[in-house]
C-alpha positions as CSV (number, residue, x, y, z in Angstrom):
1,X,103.9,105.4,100.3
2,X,99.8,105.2,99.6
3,X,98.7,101.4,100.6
4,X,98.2,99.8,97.4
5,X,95.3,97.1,96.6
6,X,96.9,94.0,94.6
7,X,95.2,91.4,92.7
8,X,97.9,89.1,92.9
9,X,100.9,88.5,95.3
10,X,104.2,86.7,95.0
11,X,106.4,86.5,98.2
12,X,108.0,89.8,97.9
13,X,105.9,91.6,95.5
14,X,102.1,92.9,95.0
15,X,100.5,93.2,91.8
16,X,98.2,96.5,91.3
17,X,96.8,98.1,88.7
18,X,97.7,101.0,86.9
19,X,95.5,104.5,87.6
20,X,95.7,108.1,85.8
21,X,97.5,109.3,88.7
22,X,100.3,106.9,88.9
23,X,101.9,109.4,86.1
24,X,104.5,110.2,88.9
25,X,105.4,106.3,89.4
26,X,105.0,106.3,85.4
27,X,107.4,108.8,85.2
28,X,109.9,106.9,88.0
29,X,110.2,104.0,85.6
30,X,110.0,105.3,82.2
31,X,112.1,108.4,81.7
32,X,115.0,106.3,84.0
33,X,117.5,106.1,81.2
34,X,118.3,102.6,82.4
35,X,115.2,101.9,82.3
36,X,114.2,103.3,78.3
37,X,117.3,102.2,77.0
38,X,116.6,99.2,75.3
39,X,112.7,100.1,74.4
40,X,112.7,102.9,72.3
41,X,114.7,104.0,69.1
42,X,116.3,107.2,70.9
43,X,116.9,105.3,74.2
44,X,114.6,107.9,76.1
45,X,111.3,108.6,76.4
46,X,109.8,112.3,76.4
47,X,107.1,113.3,78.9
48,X,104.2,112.9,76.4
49,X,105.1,109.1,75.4
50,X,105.3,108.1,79.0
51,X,101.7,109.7,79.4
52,X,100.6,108.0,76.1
53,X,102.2,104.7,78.1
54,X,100.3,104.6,80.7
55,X,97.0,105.7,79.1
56,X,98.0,102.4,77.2
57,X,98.2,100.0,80.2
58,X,95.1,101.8,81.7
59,X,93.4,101.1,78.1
60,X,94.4,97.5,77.8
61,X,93.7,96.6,81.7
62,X,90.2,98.2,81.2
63,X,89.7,97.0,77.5
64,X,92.0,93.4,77.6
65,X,92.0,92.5,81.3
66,X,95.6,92.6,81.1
67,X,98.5,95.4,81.0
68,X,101.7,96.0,82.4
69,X,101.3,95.6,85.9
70,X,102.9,98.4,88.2
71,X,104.2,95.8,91.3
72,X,105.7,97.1,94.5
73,X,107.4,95.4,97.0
74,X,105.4,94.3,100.1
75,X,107.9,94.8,102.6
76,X,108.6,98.3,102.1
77,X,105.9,99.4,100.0
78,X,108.2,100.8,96.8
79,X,107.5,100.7,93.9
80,X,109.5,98.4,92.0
81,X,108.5,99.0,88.3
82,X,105.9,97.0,85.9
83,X,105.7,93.5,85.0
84,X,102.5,91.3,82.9
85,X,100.8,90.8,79.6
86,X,99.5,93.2,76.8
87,X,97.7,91.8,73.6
88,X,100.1,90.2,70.5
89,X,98.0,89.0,67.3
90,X,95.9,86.0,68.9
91,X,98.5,85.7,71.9
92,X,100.0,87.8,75.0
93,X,103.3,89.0,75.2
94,X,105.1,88.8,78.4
95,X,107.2,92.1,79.4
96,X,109.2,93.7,82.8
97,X,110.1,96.9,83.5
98,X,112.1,97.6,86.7
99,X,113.5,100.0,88.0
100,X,117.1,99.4,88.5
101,X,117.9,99.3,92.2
102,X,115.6,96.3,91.9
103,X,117.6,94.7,89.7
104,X,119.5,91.6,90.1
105,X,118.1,90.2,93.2
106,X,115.3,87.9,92.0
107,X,112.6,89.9,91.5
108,X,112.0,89.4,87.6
109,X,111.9,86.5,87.9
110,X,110.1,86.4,90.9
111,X,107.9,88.5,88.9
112,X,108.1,86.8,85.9
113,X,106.8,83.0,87.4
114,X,103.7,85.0,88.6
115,X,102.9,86.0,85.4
116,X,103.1,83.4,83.4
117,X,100.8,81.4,86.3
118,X,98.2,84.0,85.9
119,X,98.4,83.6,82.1
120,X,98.3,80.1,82.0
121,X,96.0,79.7,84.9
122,X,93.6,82.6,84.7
123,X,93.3,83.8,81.3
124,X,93.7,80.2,79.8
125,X,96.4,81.3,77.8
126,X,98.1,78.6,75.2
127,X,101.2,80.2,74.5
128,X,103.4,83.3,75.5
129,X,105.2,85.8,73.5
130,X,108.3,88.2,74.4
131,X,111.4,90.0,73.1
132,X,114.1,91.8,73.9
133,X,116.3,94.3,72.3
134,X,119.1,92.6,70.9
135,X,121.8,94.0,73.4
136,X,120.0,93.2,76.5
137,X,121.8,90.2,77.6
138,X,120.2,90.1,81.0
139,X,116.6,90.0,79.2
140,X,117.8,87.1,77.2
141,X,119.1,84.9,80.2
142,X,115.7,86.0,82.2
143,X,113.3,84.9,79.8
144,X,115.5,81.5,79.1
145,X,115.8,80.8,82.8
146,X,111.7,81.4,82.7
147,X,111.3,78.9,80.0
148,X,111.0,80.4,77.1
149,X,112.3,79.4,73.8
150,X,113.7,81.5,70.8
151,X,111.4,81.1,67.8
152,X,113.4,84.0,65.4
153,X,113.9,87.9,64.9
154,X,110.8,90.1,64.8
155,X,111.2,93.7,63.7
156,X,110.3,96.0,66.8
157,X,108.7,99.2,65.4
158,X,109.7,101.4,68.5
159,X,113.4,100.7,68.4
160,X,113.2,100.3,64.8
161,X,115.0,96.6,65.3
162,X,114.6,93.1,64.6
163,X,114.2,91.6,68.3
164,X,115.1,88.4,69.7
165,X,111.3,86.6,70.0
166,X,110.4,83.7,72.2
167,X,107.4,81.8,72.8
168,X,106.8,79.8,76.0
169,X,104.2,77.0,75.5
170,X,101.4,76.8,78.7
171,X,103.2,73.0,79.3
172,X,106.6,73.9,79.4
């Protein structure tokens, strides 16, 4: 794998940023059916939404300062899927992507703690949103072991569901 420039490093991950010809790594993460499942109404994302994706991080990282991170892990160099911040209303919403033979071994929230410093640190940020679909249990117990607190349902346009929502105040 390419050697990778990251803003921002955890002990087992590297932060970069997402390019135009990441659409292969783009690909990787968002047409995994494990993956897509729980973001979009049919559970899978075609080729041209997960182009339209990541001309949508690019956009917010160049435009916000902030996007969906693609992250890797250092020792290897993989790529491990996305994790970070994307504008919601007056706040940022918190989100993780990975791909699953990353799962369950600490890197969300590995991931996760990174991001919510860099918010709270960096951008000066008051208060974090997420959500989960509602059958994603393991979202749930991640953003509860981060901090986070349920504050309602929110309908989520994309899966064409009301979400479990969560806010996580910057002195938790």
């Amino acid at each position: 794998m390419e050697s990778r420039l990251y803003f921002m490093k955890t002990p087992r991950l590297g932060f970069s940023r997402w390019e135009r010809s990441d659409i292969g790594l783009a690909r990787k993460l968002w047409l995994c059916p494990e993956v897509s499942r729980f973001i979009c109404a049919s559970g899978r994302f075609s080729e041209k939404e997960v182009s339209e994706r990541l001309a949508l991080e690019i956009s917010n990282g160049l435009e916000q300062g902030v996007e969906y991170w693609p992250i890797f892990e250092l020792s290897s160099g993989q790529f491990a899927g996305c994790c970070g911040l994307r504008p919601h209303g007056n706040q940022y919403e918190f989100g993780i992507h990975l791909l699953p033979s990353f799962w369950g071994k600490g890197f969300a929230s590995e991931a996760g703690k990174a991001v919510i410093r860099f918010a709270f640190d960096d951008l000066n940020a008051e208060v974090l949103f997420a959500g989960h679909h509602p059958n994603n249990e393991a979202s749930r117990k991640l953003l509860s072991n981060l901090g986070f607190t349920y504050v309602g349902d929110e309908y989520y346009p994309p899966t064409g569901l009301n979400h479990p929502s969560y806010e996580l105040k910057k002195n938790f």
